[in-house]
N, CA, C and O atoms as CSV, one atom per row, in Angstrom:
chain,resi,resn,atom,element,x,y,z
A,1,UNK,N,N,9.162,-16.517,-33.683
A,1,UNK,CA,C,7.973,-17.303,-33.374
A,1,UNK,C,C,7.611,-17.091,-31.911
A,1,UNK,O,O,8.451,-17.258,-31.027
A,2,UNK,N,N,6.093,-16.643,-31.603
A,2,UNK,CA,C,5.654,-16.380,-30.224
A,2,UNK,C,C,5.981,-18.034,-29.643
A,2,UNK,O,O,5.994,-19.114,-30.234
A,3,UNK,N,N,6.227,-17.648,-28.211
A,3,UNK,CA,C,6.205,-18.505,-27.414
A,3,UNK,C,C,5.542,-18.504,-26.038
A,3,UNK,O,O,6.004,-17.515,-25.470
A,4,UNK,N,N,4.886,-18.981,-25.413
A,4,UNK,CA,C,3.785,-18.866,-24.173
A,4,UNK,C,C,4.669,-20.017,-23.165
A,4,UNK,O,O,4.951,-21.168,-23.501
A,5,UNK,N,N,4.967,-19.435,-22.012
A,5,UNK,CA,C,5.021,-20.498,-20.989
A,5,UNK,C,C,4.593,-20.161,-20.022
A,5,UNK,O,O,4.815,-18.986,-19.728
A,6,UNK,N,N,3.496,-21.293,-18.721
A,6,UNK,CA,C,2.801,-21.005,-18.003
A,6,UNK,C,C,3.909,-21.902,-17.050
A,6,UNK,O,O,4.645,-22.829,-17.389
A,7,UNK,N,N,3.701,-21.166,-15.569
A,7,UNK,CA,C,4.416,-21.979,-14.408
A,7,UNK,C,C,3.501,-21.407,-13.461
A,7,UNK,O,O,2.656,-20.575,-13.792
A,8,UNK,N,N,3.707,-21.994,-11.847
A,8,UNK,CA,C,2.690,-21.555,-10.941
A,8,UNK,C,C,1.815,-22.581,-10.346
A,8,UNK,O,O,1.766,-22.561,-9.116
A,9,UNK,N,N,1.175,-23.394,-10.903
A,9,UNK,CA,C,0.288,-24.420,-10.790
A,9,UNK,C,C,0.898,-25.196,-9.477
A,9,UNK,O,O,2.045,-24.959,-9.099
A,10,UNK,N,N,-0.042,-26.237,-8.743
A,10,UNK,CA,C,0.247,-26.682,-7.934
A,10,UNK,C,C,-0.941,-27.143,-7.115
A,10,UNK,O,O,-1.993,-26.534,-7.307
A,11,UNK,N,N,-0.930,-28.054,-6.297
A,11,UNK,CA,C,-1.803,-28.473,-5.021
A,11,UNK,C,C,-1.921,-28.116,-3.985
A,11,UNK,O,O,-1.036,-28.055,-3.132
A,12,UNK,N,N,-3.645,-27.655,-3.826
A,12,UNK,CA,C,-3.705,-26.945,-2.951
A,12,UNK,C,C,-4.950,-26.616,-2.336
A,12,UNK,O,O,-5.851,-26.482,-3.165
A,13,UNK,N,N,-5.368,-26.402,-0.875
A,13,UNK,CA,C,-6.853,-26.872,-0.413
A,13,UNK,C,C,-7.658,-26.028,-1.185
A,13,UNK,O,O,-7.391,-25.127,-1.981
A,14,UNK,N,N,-8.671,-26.502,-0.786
A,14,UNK,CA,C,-10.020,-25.180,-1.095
A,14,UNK,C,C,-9.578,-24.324,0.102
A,14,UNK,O,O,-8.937,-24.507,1.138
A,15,UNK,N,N,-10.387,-23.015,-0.679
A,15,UNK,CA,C,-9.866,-21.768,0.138
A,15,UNK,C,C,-8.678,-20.896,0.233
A,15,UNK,O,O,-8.497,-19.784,0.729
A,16,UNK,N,N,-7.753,-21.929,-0.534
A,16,UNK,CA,C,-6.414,-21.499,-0.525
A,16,UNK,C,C,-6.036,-20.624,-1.811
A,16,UNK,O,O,-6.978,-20.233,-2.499
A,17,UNK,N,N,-4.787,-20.300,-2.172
A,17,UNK,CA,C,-4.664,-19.323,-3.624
A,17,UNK,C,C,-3.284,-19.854,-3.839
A,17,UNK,O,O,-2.472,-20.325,-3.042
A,18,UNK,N,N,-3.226,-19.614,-5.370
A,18,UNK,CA,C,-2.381,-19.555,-6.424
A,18,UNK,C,C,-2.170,-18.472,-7.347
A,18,UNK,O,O,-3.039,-17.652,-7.643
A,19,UNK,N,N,-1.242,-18.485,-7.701
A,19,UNK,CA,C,-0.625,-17.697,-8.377
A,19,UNK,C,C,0.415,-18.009,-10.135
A,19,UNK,O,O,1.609,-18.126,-10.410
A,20,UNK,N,N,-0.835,-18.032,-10.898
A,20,UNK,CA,C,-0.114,-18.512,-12.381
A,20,UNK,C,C,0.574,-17.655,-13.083
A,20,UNK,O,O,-0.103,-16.642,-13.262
A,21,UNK,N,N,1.751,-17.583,-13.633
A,21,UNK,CA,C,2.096,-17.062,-14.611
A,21,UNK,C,C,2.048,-17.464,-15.670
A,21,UNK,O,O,1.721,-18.646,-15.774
A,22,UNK,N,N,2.403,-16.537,-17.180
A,22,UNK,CA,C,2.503,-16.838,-18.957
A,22,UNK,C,C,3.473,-15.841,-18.838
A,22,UNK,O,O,3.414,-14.847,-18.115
A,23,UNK,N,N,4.478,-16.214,-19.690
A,23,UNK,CA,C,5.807,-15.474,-20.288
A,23,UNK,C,C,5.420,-15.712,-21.505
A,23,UNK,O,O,5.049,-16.814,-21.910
A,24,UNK,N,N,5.487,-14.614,-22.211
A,24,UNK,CA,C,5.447,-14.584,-23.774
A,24,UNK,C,C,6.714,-13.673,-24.541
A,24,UNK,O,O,7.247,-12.605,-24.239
A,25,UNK,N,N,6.872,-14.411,-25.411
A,25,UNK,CA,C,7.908,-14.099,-26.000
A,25,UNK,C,C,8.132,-14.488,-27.446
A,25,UNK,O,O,7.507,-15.443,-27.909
A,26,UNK,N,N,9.184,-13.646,-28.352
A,26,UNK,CA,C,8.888,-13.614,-29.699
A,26,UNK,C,C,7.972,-13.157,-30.341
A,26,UNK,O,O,7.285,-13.756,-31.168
A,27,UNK,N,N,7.877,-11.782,-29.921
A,27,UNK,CA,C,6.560,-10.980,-30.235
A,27,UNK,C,C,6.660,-9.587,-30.398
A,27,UNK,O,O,6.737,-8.789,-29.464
A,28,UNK,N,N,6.659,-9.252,-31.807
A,28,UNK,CA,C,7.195,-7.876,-31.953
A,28,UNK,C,C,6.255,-6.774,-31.544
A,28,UNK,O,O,6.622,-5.694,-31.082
A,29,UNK,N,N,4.646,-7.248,-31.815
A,29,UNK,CA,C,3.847,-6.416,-31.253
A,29,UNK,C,C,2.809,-7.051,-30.277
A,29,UNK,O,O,2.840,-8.259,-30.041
A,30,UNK,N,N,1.993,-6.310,-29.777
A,30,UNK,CA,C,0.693,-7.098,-28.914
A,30,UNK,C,C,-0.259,-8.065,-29.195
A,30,UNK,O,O,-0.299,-8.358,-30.390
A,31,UNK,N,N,-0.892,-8.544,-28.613
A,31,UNK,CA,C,-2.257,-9.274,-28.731
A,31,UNK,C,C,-2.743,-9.332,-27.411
A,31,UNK,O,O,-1.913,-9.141,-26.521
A,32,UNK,N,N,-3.838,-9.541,-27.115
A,32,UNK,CA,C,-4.700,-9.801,-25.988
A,32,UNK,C,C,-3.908,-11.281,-25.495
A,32,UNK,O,O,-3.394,-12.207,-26.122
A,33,UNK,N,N,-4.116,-10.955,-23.937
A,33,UNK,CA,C,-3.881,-12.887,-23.575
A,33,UNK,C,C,-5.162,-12.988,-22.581
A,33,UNK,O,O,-5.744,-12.130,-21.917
A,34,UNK,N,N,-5.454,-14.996,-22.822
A,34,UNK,CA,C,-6.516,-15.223,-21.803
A,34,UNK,C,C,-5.877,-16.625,-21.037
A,34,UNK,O,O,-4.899,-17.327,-21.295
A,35,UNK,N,N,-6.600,-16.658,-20.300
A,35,UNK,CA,C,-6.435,-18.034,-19.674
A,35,UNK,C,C,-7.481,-18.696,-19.594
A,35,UNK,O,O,-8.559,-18.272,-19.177
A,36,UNK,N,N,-7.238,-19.827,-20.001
A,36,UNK,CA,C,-8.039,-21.046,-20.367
A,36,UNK,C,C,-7.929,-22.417,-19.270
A,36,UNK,O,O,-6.788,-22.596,-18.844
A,37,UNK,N,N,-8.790,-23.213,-18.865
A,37,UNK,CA,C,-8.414,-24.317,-18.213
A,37,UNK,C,C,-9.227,-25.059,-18.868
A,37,UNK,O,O,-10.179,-24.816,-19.609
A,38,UNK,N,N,-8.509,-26.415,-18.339
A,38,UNK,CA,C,-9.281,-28.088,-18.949
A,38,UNK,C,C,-9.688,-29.087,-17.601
A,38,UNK,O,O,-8.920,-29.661,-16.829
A,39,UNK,N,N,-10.653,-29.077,-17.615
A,39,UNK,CA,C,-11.012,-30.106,-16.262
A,39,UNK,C,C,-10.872,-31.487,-16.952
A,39,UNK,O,O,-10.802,-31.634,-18.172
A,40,UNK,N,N,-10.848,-32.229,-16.268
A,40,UNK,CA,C,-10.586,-33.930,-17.176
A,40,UNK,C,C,-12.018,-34.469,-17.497
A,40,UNK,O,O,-12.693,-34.564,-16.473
A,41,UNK,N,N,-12.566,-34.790,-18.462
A,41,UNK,CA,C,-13.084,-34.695,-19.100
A,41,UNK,C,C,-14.312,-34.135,-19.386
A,41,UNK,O,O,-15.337,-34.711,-19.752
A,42,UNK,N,N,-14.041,-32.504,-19.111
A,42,UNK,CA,C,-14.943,-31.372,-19.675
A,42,UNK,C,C,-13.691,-30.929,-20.984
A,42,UNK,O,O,-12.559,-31.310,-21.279
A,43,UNK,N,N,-14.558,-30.041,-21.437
A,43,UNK,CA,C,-13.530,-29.213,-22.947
A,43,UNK,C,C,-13.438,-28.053,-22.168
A,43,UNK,O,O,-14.185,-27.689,-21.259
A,44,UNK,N,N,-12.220,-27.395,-22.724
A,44,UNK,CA,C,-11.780,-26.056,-22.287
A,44,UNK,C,C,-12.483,-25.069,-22.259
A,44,UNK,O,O,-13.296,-24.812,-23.148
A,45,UNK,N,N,-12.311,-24.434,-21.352
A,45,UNK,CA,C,-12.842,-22.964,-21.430
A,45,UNK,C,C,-12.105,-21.952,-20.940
A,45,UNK,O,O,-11.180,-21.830,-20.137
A,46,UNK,N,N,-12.879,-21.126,-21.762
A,46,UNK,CA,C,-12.518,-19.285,-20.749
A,46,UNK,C,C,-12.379,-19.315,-19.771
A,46,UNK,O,O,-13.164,-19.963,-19.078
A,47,UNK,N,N,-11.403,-18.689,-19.254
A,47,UNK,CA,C,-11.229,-17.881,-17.693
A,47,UNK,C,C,-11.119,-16.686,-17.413
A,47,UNK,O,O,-11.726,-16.156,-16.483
A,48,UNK,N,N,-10.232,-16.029,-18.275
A,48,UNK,CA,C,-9.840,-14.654,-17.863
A,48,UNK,C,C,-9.276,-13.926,-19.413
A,48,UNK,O,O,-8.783,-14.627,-20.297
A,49,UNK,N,N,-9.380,-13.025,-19.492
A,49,UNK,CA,C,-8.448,-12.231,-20.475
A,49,UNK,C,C,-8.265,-10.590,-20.434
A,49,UNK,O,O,-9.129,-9.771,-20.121
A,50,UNK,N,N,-6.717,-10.305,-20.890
A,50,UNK,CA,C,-6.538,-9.027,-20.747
A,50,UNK,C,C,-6.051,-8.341,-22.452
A,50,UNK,O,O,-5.480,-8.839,-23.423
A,51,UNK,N,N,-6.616,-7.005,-22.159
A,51,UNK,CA,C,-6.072,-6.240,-23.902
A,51,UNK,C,C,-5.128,-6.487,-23.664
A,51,UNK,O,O,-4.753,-7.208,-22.739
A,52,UNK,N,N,-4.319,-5.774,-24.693
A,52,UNK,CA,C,-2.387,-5.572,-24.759
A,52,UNK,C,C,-2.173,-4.061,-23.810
A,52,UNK,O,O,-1.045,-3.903,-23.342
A,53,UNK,N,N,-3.263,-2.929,-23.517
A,53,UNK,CA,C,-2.610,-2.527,-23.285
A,53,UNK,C,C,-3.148,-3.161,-21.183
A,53,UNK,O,O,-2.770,-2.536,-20.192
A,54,UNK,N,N,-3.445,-3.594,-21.165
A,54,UNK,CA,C,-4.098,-3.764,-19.883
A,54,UNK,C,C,-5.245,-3.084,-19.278
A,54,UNK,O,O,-5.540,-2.925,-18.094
A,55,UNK,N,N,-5.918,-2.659,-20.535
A,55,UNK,CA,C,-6.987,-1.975,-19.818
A,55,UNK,C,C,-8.416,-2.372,-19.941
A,55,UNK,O,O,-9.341,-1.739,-19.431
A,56,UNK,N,N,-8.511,-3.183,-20.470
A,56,UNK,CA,C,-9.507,-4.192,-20.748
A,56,UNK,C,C,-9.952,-5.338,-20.093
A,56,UNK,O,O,-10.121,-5.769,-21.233
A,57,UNK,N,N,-10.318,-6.281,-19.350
A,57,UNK,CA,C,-10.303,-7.348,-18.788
A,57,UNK,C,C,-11.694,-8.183,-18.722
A,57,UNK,O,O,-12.753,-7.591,-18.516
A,58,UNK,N,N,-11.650,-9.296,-18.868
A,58,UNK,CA,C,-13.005,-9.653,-19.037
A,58,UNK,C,C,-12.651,-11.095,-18.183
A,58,UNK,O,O,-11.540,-11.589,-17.990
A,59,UNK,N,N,-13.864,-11.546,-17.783
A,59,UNK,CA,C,-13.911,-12.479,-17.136
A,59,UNK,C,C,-14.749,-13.794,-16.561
A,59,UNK,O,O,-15.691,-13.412,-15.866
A,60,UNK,N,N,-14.690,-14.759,-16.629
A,60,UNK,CA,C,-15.549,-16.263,-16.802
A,60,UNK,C,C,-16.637,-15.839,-15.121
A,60,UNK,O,O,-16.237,-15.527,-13.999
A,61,UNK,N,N,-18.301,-16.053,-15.747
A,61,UNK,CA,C,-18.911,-15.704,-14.454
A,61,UNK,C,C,-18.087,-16.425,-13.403
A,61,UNK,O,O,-17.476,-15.657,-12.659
A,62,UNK,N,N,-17.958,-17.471,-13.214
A,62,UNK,CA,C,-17.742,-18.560,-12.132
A,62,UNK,C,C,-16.595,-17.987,-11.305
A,62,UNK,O,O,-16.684,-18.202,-10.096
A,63,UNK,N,N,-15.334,-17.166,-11.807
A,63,UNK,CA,C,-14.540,-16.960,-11.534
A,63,UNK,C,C,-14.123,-15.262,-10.805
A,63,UNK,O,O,-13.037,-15.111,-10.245
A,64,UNK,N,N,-15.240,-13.974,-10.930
A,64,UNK,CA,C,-15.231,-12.613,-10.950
A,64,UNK,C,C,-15.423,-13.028,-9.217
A,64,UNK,O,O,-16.037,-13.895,-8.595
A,65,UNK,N,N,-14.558,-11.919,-8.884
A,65,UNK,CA,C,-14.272,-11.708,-7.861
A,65,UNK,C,C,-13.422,-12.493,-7.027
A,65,UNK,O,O,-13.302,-12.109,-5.864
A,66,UNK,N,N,-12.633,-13.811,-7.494
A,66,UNK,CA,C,-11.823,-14.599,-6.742
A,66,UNK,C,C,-10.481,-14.441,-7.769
A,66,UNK,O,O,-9.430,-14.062,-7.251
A,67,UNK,N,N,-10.501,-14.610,-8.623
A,67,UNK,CA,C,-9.299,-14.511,-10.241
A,67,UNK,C,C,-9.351,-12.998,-10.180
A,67,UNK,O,O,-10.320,-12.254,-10.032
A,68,UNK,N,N,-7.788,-12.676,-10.363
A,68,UNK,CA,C,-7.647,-11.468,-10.831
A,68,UNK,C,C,-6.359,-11.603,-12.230
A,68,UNK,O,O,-5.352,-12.297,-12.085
A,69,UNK,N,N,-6.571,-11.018,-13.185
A,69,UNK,CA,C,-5.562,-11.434,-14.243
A,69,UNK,C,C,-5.022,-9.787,-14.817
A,69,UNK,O,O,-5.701,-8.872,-15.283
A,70,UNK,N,N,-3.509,-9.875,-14.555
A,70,UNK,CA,C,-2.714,-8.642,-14.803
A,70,UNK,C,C,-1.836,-9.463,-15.742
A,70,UNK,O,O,-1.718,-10.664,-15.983
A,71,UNK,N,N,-1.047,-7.909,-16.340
A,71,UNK,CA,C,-0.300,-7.919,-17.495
A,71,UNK,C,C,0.758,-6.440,-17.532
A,71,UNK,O,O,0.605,-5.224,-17.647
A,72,UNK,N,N,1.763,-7.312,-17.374
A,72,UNK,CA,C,3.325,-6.992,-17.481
A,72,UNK,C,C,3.694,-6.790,-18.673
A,72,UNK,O,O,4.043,-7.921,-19.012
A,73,UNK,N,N,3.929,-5.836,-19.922
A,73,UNK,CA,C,4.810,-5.674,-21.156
A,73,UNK,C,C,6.021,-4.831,-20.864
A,73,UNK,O,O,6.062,-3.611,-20.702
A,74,UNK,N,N,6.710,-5.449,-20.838
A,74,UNK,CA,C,8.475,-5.244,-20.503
A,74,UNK,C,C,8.626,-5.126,-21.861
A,74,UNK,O,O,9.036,-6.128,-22.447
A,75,UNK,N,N,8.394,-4.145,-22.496
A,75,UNK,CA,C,8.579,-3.724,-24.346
A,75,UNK,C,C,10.088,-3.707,-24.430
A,75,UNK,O,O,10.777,-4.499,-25.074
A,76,UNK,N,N,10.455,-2.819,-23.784
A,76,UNK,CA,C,12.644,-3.168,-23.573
A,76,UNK,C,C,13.370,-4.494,-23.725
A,76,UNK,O,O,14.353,-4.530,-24.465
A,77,UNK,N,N,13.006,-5.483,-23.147
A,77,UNK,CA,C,13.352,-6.913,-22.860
A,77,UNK,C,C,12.342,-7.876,-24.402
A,77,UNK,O,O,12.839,-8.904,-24.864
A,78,UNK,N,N,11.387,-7.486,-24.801
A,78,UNK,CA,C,10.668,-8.397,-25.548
A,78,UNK,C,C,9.923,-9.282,-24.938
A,78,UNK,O,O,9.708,-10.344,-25.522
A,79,UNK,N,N,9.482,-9.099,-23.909
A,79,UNK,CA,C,9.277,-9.414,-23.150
A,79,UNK,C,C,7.394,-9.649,-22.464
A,79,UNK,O,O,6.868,-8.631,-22.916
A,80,UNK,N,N,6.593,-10.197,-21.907
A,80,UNK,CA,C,5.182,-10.179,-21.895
A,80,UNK,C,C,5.134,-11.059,-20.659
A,80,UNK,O,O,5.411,-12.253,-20.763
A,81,UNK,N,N,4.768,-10.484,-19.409
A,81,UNK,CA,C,3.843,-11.439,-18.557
A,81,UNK,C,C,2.724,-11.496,-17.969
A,81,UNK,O,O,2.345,-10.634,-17.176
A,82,UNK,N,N,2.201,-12.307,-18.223
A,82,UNK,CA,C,1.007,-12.404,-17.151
A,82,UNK,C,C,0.452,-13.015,-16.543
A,82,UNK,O,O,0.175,-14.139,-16.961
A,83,UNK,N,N,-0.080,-12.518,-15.001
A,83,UNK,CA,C,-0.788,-13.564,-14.653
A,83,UNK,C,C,-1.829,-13.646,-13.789
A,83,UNK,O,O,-2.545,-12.653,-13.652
A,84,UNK,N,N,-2.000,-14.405,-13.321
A,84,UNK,CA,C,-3.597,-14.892,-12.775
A,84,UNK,C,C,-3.247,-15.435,-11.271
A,84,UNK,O,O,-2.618,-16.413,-10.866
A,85,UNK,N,N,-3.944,-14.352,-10.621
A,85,UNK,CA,C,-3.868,-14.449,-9.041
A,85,UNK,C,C,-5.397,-14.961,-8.841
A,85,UNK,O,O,-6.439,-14.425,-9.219
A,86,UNK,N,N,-5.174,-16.304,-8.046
A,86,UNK,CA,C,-6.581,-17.200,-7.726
A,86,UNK,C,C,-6.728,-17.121,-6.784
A,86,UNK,O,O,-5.603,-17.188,-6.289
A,87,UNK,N,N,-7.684,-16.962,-5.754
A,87,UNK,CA,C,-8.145,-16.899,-4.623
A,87,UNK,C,C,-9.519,-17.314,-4.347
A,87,UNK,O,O,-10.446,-17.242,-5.153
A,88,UNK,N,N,-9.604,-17.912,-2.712
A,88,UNK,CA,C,-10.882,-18.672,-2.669
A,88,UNK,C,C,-11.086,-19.662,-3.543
A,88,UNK,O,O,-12.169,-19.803,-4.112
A,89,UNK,N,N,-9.978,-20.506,-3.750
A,89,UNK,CA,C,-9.808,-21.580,-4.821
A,89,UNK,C,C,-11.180,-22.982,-4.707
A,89,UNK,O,O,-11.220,-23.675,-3.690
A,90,UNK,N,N,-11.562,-23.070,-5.146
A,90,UNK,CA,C,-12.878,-24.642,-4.996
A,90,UNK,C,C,-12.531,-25.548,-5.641
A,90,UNK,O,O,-12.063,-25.230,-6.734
A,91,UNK,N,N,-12.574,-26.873,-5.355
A,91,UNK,CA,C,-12.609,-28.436,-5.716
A,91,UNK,C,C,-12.917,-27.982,-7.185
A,91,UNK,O,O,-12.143,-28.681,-7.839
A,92,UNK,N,N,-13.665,-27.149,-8.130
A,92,UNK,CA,C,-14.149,-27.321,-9.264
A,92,UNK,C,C,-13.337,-26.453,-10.298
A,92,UNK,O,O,-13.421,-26.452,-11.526
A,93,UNK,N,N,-12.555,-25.739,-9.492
A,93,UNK,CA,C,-11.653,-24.659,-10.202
A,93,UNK,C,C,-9.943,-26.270,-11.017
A,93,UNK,O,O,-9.151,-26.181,-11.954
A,94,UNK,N,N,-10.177,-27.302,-10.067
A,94,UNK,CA,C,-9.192,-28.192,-10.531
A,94,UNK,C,C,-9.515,-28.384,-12.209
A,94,UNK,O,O,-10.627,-28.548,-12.711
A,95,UNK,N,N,-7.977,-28.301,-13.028
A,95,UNK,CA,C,-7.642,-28.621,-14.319
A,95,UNK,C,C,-6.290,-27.729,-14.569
A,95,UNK,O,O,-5.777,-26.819,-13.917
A,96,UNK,N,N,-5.881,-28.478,-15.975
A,96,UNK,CA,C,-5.097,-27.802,-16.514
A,96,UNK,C,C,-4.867,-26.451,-16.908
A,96,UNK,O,O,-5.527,-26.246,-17.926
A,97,UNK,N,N,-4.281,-25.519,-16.591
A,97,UNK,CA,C,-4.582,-23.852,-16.860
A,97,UNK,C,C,-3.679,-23.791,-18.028
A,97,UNK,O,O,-2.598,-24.379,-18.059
A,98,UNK,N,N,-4.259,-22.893,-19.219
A,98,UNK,CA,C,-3.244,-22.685,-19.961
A,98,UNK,C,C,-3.479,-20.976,-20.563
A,98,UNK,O,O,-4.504,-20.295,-20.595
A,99,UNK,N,N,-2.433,-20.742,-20.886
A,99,UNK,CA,C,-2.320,-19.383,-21.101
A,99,UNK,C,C,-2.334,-18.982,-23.125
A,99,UNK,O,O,-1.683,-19.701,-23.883
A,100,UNK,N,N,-2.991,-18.033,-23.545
A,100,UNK,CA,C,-2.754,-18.064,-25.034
A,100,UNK,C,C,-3.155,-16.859,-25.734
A,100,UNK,O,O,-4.044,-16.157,-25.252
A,101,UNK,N,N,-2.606,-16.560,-26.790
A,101,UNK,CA,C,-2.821,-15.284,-27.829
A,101,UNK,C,C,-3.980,-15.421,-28.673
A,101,UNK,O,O,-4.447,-16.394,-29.264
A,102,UNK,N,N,-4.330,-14.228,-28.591
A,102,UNK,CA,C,-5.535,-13.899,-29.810
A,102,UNK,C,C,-5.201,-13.072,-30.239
A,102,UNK,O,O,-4.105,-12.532,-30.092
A,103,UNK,N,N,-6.479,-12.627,-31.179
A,103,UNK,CA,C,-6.480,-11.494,-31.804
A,103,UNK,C,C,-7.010,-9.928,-31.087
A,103,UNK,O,O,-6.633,-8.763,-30.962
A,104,UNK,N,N,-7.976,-10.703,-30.793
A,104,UNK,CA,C,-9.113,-10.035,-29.705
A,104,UNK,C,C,-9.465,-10.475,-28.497
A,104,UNK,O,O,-9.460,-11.685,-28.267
A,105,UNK,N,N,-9.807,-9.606,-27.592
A,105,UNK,CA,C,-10.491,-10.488,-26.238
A,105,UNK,C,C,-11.849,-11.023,-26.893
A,105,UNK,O,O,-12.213,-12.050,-26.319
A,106,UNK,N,N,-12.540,-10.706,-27.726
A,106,UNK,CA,C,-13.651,-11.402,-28.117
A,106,UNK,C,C,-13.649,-12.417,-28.780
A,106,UNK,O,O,-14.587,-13.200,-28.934
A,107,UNK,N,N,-12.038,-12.498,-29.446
A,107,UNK,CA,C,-11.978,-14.390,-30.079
A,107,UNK,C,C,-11.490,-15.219,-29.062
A,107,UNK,O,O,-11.724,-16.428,-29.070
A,108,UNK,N,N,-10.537,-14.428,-27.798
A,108,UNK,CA,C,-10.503,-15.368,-26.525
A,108,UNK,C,C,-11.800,-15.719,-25.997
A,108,UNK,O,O,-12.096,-16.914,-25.972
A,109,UNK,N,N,-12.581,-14.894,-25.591
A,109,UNK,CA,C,-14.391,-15.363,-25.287
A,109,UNK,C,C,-14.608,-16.285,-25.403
A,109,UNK,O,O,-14.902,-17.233,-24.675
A,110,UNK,N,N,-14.432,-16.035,-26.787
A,110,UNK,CA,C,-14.885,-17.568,-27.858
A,110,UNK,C,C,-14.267,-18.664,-28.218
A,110,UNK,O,O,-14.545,-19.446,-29.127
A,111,UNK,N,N,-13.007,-18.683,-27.095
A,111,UNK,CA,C,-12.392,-20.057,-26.906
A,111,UNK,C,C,-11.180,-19.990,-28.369
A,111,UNK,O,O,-10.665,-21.021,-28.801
A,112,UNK,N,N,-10.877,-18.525,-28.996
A,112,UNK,CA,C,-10.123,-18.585,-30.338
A,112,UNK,C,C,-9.000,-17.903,-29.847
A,112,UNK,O,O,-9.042,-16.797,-29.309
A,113,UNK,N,N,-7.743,-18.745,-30.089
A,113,UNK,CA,C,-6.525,-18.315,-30.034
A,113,UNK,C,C,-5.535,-18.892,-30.946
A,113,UNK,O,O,-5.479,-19.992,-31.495
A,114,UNK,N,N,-4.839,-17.963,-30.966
A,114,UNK,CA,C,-3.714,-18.625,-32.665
A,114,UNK,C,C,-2.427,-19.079,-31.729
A,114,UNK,O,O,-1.649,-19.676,-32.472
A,115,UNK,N,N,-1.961,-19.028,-30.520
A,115,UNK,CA,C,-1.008,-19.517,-30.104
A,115,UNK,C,C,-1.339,-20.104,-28.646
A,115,UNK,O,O,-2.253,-19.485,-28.099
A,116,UNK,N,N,-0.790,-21.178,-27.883
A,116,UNK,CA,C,-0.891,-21.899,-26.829
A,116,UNK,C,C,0.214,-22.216,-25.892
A,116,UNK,O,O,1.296,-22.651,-26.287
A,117,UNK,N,N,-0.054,-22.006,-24.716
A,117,UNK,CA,C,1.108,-22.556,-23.815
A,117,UNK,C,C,0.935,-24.001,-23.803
A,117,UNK,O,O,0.129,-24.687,-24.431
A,118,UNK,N,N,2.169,-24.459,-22.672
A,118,UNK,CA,C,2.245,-25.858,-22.517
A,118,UNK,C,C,1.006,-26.359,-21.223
A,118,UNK,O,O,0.874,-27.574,-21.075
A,119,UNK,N,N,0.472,-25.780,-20.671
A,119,UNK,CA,C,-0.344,-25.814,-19.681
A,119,UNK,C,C,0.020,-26.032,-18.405
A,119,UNK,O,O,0.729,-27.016,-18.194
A,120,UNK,N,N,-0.312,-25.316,-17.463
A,120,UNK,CA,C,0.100,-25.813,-15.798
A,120,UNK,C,C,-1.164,-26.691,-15.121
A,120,UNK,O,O,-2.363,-26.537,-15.353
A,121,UNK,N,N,-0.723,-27.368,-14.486
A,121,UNK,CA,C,-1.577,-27.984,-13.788
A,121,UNK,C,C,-2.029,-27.761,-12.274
A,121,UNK,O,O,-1.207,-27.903,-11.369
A,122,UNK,N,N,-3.118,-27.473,-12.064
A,122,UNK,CA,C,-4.000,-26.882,-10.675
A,122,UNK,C,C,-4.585,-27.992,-10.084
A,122,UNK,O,O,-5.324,-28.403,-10.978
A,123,UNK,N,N,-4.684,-28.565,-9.346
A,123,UNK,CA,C,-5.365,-29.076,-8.442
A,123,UNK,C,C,-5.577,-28.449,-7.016
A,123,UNK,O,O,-4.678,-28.099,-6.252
A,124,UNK,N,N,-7.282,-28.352,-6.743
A,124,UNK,CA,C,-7.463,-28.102,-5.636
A,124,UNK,C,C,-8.209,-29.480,-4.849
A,124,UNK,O,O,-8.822,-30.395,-5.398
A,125,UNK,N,N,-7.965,-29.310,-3.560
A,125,UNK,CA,C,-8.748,-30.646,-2.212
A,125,UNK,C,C,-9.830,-30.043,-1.915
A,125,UNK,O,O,-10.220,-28.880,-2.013
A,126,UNK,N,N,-10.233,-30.942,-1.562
A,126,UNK,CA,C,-11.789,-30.454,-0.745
A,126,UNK,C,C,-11.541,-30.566,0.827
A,126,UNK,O,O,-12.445,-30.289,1.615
């Protein structure tokens, strides 16, 4: 059974950067991963997503050019990471980040994923 865990999250000014990871694991073959966040009370959305093999990447307007999202397959180990380097962080980028599997980067787009992390939590200050 796949498993997603996100760590990284943390408090931190505007202007400043973070650095999220997703470990995935229990996964004999690929899928695309994206990252998703939850502001408190907006609904989730897109942020970022990468193919399996990493050559694909797509990305939430709000976020191109400050988010960069890479991907680690350690195929030896069983192994999958990735993550999401934030920079130029803003008061509005604050919520829960969570990391998750699809099928496609185009059902991540569309907010569709068949598996979920536990979510990290981001807060940025103004």
């Amino acid at each position: 059974q796949v498993q997603l865990v996100e760590s990284g999250g943390g408090l931190v000014q505007a202007g400043g950067s973070l650095r999220l990871s997703c470990v995935v694991t229990g996964r004999t073959f690929l899928y695309s991963i994206g990252w998703f966040r939850q502001a408190p009370g907006k609904e989730r959305e897109f942020v970022a997503c990468i193919s399996w093999s990493g050559g694909t990447i797509d990305y939430a307007d709000d976020v191109k050019g400050r988010f960069t999202i890479s991907r680690d397959n350690a195929r030896d180990h069983g192994k999958t990471t990735v993550d999401l380097q934030m920079n130029s962080l803003k008061p509005e980028d604050t919520g829960v980040y969570y990391c998750a599997e699809g099928v496609s980067r185009a059902r991540l787009i569309g907010n569709e994923a068949h598996s979920w992390g536990q979510g990290t939590q981001v807060t940025v200050s103004s």
